[in-house]
BAFI-3210 file (N, C-alpha, C; in Angstrom, 3 decimals, decimal comma, padded with zeros to 6 digits):
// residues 109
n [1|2|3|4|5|6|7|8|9|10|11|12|13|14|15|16|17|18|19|20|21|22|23|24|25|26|27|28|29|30|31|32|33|34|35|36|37|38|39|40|41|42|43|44|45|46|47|48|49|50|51|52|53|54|55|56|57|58|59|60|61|62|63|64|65|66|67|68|69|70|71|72|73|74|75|76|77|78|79|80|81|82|83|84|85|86|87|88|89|90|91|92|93|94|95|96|97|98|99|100|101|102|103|104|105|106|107|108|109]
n.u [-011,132|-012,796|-015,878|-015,446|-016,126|-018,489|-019,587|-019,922|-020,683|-023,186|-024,626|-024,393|-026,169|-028,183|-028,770|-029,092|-031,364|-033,112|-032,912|-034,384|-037,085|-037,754|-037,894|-039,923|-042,430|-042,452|-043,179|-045,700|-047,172|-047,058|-048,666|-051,031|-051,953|-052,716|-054,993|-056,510|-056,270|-058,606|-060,714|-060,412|-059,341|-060,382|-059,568|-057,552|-054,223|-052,645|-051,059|-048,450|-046,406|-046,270|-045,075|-042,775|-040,965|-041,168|-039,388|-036,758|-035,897|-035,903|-033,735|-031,751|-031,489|-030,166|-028,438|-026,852|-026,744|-025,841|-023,277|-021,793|-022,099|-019,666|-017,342|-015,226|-015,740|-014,476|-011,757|-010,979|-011,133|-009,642|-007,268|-006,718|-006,854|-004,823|-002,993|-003,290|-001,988|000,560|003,539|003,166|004,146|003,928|003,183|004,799|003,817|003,225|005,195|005,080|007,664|008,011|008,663|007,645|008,705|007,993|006,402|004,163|001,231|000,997|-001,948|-003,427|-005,044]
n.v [-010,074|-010,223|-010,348|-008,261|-006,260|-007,379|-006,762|-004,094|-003,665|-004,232|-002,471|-000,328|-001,072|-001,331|001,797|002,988|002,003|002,472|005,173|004,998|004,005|006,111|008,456|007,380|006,987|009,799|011,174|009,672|010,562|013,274|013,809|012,767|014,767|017,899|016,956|016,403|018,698|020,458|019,470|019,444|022,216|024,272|027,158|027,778|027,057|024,881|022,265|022,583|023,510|021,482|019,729|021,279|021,057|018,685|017,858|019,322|017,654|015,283|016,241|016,402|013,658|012,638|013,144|012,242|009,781|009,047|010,776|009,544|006,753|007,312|007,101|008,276|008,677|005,978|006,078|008,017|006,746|004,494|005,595|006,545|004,230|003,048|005,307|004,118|001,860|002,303|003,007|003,992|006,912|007,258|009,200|009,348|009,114|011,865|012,088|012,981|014,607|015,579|015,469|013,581|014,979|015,654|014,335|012,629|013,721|013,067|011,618|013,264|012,060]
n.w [-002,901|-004,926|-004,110|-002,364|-004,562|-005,976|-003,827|-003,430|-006,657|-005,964|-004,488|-005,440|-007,735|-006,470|-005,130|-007,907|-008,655|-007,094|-007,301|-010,219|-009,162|-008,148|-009,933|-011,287|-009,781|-009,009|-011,650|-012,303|-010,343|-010,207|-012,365|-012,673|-010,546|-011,563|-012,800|-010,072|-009,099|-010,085|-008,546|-005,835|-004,854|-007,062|-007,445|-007,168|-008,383|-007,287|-007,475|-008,850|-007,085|-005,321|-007,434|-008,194|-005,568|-005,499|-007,610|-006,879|-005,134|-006,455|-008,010|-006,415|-005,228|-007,786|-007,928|-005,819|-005,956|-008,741|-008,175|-006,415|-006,870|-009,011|-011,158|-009,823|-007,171|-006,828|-007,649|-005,220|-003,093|-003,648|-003,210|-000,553|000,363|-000,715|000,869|003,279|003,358|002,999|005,658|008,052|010,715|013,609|016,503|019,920|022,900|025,775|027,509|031,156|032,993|035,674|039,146|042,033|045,335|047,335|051,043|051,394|053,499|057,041|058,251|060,666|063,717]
ca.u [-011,303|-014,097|-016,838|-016,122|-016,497|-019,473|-020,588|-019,862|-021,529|-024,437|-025,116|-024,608|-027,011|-029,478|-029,351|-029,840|-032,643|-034,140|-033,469|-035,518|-038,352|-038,621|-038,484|-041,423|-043,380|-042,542|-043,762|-046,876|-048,164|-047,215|-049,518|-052,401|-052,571|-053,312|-056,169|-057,155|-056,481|-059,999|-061,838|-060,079|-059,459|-060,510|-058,974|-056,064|-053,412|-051,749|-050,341|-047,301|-045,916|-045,611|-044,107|-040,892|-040,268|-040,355|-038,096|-035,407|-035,542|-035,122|-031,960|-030,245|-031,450|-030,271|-027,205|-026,073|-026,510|-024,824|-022,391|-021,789|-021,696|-019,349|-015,951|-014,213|-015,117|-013,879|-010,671|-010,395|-011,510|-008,159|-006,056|-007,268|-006,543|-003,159|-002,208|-003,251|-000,816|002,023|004,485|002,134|004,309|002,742|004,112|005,046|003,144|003,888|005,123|005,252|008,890|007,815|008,704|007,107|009,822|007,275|006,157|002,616|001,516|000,076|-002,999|-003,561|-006,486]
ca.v [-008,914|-010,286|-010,188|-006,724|-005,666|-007,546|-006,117|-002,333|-003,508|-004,719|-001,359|000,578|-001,080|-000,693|002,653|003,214|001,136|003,004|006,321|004,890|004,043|007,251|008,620|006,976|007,330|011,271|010,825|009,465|011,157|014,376|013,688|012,956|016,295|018,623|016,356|015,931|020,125|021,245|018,869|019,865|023,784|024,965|028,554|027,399|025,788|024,047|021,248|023,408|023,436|020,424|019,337|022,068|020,984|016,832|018,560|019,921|016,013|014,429|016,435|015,794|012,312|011,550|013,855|011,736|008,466|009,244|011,234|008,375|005,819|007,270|006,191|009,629|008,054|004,610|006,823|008,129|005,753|003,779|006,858|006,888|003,122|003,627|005,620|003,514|001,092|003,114|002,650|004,977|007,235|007,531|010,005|008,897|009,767|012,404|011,408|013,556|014,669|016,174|013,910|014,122|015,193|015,835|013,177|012,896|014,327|012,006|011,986|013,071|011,743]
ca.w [-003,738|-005,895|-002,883|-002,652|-006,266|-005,298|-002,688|-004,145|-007,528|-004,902|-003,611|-006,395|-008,544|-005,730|-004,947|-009,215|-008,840|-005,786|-008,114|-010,791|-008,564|-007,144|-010,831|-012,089|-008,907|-009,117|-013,167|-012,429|-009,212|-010,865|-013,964|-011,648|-010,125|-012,243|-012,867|-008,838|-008,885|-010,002|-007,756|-004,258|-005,131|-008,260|-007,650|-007,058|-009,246|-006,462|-008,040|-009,385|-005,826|-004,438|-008,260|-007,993|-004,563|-005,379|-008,341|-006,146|-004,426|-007,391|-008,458|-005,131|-005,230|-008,385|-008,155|-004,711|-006,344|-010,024|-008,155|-005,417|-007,954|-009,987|-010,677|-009,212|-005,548|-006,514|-007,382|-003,945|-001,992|-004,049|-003,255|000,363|000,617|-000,605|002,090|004,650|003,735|003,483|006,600|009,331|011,612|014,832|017,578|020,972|023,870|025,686|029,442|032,207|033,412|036,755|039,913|043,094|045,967|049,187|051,143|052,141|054,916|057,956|058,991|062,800|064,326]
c.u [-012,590|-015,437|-016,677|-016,955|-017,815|-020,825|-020,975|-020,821|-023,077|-025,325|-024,823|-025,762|-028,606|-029,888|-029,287|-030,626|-033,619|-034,198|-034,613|-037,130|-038,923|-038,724|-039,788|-042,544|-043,311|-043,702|-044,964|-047,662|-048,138|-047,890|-050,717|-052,474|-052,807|-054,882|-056,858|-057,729|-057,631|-061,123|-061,539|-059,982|-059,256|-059,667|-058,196|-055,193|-052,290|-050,722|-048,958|-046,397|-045,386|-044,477|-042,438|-040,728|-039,623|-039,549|-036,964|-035,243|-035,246|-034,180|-030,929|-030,595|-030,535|-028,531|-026,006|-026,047|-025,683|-023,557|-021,220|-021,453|-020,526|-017,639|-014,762|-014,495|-014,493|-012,130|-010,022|-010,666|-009,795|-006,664|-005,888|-006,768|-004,882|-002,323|-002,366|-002,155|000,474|002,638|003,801|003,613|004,035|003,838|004,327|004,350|003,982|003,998|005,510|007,011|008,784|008,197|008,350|008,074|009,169|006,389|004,814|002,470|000,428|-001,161|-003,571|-004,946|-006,151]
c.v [-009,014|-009,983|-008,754|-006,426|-006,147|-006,637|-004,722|-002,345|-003,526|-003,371|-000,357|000,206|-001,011|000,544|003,335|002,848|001,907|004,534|006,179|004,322|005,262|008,800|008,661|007,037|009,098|011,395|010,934|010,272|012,929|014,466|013,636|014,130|017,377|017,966|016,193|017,829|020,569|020,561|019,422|021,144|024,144|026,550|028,749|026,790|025,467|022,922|021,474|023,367|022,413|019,611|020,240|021,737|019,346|016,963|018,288|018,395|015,029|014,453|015,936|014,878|011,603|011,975|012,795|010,417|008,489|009,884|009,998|007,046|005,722|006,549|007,272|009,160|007,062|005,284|007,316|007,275|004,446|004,872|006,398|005,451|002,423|004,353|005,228|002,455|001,223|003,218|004,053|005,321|007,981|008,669|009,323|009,461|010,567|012,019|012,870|013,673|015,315|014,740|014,644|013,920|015,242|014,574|013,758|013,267|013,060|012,578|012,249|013,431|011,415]
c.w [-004,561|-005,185|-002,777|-003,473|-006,142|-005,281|-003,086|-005,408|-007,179|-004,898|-004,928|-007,406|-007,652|-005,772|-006,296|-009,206|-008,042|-006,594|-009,373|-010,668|-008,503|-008,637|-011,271|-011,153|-008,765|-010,808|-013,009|-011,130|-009,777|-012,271|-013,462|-011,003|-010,411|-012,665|-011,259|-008,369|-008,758|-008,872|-006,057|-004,539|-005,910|-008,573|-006,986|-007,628|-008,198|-006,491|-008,204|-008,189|-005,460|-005,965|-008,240|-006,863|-004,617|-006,751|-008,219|-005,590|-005,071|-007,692|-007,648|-004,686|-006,052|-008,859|-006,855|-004,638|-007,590|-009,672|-006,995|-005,815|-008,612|-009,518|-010,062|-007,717|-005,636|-006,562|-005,664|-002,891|-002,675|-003,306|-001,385|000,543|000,420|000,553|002,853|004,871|003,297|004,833|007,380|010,248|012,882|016,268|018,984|021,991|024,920|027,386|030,351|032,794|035,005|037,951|041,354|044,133|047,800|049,452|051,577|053,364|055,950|058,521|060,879|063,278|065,869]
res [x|x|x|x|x|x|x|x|x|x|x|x|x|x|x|x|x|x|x|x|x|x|x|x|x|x|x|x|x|x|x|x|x|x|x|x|x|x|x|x|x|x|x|x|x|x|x|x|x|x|x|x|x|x|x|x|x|x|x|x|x|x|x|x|x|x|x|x|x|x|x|x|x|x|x|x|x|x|x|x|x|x|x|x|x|x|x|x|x|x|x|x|x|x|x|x|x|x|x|x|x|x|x|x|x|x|x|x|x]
***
């Protein structure tokens, strides 16, 4: 049990770690372009663009690690583990009742 907890604390503090990379590399590359703006196309504020789109990638980055993390999956993933080891009733397969009554026929060569 402890090796899980582990393993689960493992991976959860990674992929927080991999959200606050991709934080601070959003941070800083979006602070540089408004400054790179006037030199590549002045009559254009381009910059604005590509920041609302790595935006929208941050939210559902940071929404599918805080939400992924949280303790409402460790909940079902307990719930979900609970019922597996509850007494499983499985159906029976289903057999054929037909019976074959004609005999083959011979081959005449």
């Amino acid at each position: 049990m402890t090796h899980n907890l582990r393993r689960i604390a493992e991976k959860r503090t990674k992929a927080r770690l991999g959200f606050y990379l991709h934080a601070t590399v959003f941070v800083f590359v979006n602070l540089m372009q408004p400054g790179i703006n006037p030199f590549t196309m002045p009559w254009v504020f381009w910059s604005g663009l590509p920041f609302w789109g790595w935006s929208l990638g941050l939210v559902v980055h940071g929404l599918g690690v805080w939400l992924k993390t949280s303790d409402a999956r460790g909940y079902r993933i307990e719930e979900e583990m609970d019922g597996l080891q509850r007494p499983q009733i499985f159906e029976t397969p289903i057999t054929s009742s037909v019976t074959v009554t004609e005999k083959p026929r011979e081959s005449q060569h």
